[in-house]
Backbone bond lengths (Angstrom), bond angles and torsions (degrees), N, CA, C in turn:
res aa  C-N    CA-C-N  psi(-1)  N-CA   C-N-CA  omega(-1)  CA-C   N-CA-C  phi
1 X - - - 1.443 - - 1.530 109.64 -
2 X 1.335 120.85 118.03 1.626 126.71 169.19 1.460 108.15 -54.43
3 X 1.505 118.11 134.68 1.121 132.45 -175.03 1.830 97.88 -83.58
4 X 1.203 118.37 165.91 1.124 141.42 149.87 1.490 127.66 -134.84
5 X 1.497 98.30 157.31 1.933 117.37 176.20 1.564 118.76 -123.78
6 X 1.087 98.23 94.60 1.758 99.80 -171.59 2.281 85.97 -72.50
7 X 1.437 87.79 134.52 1.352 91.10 157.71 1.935 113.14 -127.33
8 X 1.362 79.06 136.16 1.794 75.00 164.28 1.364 135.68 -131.39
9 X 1.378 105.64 159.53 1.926 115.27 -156.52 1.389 104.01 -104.77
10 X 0.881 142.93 138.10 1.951 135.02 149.47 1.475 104.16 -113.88
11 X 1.274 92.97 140.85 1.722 108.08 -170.68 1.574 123.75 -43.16
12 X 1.489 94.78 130.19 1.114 104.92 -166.04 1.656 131.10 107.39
13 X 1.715 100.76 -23.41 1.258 111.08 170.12 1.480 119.20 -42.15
14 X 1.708 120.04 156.07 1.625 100.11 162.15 1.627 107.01 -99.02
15 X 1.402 120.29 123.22 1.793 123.03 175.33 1.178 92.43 -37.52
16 X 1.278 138.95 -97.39 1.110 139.65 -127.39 1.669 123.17 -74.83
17 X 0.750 88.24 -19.21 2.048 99.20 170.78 1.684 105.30 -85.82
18 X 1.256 116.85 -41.56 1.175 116.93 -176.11 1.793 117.97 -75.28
19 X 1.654 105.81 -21.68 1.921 103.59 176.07 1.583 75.49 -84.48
20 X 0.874 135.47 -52.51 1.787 121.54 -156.99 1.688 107.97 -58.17
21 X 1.052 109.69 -46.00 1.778 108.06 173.67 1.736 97.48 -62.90
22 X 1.334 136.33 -88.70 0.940 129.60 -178.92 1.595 126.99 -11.49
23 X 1.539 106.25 -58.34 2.163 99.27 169.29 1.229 98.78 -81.60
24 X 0.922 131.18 29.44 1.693 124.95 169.45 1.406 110.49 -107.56
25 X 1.528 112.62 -38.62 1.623 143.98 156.43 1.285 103.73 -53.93
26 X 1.048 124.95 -74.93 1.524 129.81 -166.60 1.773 96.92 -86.96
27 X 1.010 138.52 21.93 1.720 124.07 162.72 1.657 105.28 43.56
28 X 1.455 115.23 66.98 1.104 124.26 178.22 1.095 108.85 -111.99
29 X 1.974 116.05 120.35 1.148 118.31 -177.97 1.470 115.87 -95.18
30 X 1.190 115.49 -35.71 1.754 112.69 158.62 1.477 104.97 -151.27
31 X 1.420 107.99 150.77 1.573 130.32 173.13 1.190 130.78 -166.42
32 X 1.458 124.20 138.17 1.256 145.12 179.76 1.386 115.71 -78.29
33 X 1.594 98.00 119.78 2.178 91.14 164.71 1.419 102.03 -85.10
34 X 1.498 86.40 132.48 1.268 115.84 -178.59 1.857 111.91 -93.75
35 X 1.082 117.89 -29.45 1.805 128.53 178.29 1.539 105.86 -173.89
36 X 1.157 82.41 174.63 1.814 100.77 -167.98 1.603 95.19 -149.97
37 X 1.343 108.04 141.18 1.334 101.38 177.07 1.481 99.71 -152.29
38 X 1.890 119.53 101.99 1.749 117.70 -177.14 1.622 103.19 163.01
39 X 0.911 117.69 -139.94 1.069 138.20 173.13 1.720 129.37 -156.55
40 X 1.332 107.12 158.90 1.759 100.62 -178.50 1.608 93.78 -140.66
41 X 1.568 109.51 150.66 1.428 130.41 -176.32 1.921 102.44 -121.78
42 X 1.203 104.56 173.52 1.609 102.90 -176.07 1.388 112.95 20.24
43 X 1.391 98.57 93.56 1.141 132.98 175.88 1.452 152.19 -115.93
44 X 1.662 143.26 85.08 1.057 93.11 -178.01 2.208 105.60 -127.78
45 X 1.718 88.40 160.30 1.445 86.30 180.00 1.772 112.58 -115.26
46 X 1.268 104.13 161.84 1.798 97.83 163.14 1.109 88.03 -88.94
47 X 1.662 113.88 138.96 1.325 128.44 134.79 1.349 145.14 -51.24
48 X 1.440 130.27 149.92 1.959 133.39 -164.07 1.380 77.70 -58.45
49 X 1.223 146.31 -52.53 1.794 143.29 173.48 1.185 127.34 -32.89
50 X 1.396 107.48 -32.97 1.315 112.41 -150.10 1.351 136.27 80.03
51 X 1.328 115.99 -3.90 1.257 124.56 -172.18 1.376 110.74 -79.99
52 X 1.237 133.74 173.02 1.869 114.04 -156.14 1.939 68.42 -123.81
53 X 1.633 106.23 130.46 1.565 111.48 143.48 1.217 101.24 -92.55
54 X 1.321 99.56 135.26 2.231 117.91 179.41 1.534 92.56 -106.67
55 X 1.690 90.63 134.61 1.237 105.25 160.11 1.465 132.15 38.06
56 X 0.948 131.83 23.00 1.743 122.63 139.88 1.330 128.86 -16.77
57 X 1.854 91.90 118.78 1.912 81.72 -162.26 1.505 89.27 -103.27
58 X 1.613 127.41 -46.45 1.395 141.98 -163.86 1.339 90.83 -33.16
59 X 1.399 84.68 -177.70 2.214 103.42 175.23 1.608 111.79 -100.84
60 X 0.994 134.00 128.01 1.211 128.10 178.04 1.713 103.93 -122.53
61 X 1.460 101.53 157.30 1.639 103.53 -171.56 1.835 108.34 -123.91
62 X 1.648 98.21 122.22 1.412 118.53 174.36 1.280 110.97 -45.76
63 X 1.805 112.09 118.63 1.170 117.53 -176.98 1.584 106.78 -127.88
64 X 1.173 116.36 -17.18 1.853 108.76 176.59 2.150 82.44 -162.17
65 X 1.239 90.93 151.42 1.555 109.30 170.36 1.528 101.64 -153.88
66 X 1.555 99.22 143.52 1.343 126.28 -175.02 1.763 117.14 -120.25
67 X 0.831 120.41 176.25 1.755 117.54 146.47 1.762 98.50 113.30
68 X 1.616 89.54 -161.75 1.663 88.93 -175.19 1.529 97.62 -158.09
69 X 1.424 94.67 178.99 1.654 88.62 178.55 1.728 86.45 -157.10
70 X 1.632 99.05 152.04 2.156 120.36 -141.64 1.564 98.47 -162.76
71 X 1.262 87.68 96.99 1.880 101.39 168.59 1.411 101.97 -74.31
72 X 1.174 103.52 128.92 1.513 132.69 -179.40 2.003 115.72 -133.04
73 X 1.302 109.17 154.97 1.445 105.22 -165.51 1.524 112.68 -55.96
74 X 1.273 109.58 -22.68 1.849 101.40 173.83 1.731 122.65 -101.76
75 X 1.234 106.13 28.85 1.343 132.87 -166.92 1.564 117.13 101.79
76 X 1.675 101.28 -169.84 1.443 112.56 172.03 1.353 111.57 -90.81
77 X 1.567 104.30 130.60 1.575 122.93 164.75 1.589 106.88 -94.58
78 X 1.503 89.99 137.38 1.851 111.85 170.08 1.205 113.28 -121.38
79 X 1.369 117.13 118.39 1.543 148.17 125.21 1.016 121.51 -46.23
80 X 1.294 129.59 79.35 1.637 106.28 173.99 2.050 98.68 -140.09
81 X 1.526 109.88 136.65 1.217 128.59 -160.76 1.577 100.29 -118.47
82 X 1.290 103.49 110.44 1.825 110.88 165.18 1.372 118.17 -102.35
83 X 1.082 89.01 169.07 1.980 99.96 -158.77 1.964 69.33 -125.10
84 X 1.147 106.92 156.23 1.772 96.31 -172.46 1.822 107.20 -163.68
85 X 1.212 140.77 105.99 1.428 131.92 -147.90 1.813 86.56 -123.81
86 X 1.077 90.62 158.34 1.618 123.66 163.24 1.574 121.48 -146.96
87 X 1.679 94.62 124.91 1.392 88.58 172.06 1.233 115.18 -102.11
88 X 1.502 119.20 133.80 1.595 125.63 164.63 1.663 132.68 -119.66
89 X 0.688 156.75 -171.31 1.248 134.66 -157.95 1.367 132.47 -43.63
90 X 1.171 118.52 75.51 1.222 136.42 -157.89 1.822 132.09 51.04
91 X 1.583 92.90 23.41 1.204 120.54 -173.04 1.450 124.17 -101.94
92 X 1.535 149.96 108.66 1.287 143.22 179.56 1.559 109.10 -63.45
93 X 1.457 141.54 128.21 1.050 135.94 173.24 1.194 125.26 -108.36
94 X 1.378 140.42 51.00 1.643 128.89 -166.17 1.377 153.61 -73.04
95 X 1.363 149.97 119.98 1.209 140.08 -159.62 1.459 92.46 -121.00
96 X 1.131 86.04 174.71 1.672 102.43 -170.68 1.441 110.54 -171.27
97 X 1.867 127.77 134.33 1.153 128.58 159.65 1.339 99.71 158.64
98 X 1.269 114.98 -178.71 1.494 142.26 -166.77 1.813 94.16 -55.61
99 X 1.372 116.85 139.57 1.531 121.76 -165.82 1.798 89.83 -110.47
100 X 1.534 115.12 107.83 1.178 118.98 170.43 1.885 119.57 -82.15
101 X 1.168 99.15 -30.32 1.692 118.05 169.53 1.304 110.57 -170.25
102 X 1.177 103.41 144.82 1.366 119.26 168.10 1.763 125.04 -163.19
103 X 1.250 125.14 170.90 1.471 105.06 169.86 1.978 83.33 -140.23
104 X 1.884 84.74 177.02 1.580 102.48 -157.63 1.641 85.96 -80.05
105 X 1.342 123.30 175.15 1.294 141.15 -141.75 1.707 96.01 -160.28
106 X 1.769 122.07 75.60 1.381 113.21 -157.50 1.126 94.24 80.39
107 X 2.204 119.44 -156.94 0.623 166.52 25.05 1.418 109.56 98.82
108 X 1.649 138.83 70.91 1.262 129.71 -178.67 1.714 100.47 -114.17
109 X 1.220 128.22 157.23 1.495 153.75 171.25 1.425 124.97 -128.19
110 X 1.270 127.97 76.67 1.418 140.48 160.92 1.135 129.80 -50.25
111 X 1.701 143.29 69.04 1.347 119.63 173.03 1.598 125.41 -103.26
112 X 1.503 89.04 152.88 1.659 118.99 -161.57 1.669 96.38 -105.24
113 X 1.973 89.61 128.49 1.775 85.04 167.36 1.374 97.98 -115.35
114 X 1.648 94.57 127.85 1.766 90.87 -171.73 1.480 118.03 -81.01
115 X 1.208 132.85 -171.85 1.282 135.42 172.43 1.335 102.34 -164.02
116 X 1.884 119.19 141.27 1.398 128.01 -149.89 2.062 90.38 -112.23
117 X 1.111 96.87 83.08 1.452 116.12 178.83 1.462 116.98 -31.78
118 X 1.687 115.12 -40.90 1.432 138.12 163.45 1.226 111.46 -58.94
119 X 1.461 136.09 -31.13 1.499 120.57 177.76 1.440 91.99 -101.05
120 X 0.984 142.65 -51.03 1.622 129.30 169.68 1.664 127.82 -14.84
121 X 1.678 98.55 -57.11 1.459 117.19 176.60 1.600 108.79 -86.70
122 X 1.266 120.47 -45.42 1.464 113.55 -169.06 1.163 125.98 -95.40
């Protein structure tokens, strides 16, 4: 049975410092996000383009997450890719790409499916 790590955000948190403390906490050698369930404000991501979205302050709401996260000798690096919608006047708005910073917006839920890197390799 694949383990999981529910992590959680309250508004305002920063995502990305906070999964990095957490597998640092929990001695996580590699893992997959598995769901996201919230929203994040001040924001910014690279785009599937490459094109840099700057700074997003509004609220946007977690709709698909990707990526991984890989302890390495100078800590853990995160990958992690949101799919991210807003609705506005009866309009769907979506961005999507690699999450360079951001913090939770409310109430965010991160889960990690771990995998024991040592029985993989050894």
């Amino acid at each position: 049975m694949e383990k999981r790590l529910v992590i959680s955000f309250n508004d305002g948190d920063n995502v990305l410092e906070g999964i990095k403390e957490a597998a640092k906490d929990h001695d996580i050698d590699f893992a997959k996000f598995h769901s996201a369930k919230g929203s994040l404000k001040d924001f910014q991501l690279i785009s599937d383009d490459y094109k840099d979205i700057s700074e997003v302050k509004e609220e946007f709401v977690v709709d698909k997450v990707s990526g991984r996260v890989l302890k390495q000798k100078e800590g853990h690096t995160v990958n992690l890719h949101f799919t991210l919608i807003k609705k506005s006047a009866g309009k769907t708005l979506p961005v999507s790409g690699e999450l360079k910073k951001g913090l939770a917006s409310g109430d965010l839920t991160v889960v990690l499916a771990l995998s024991d890197m040592k029985r993989i390799i050894g």
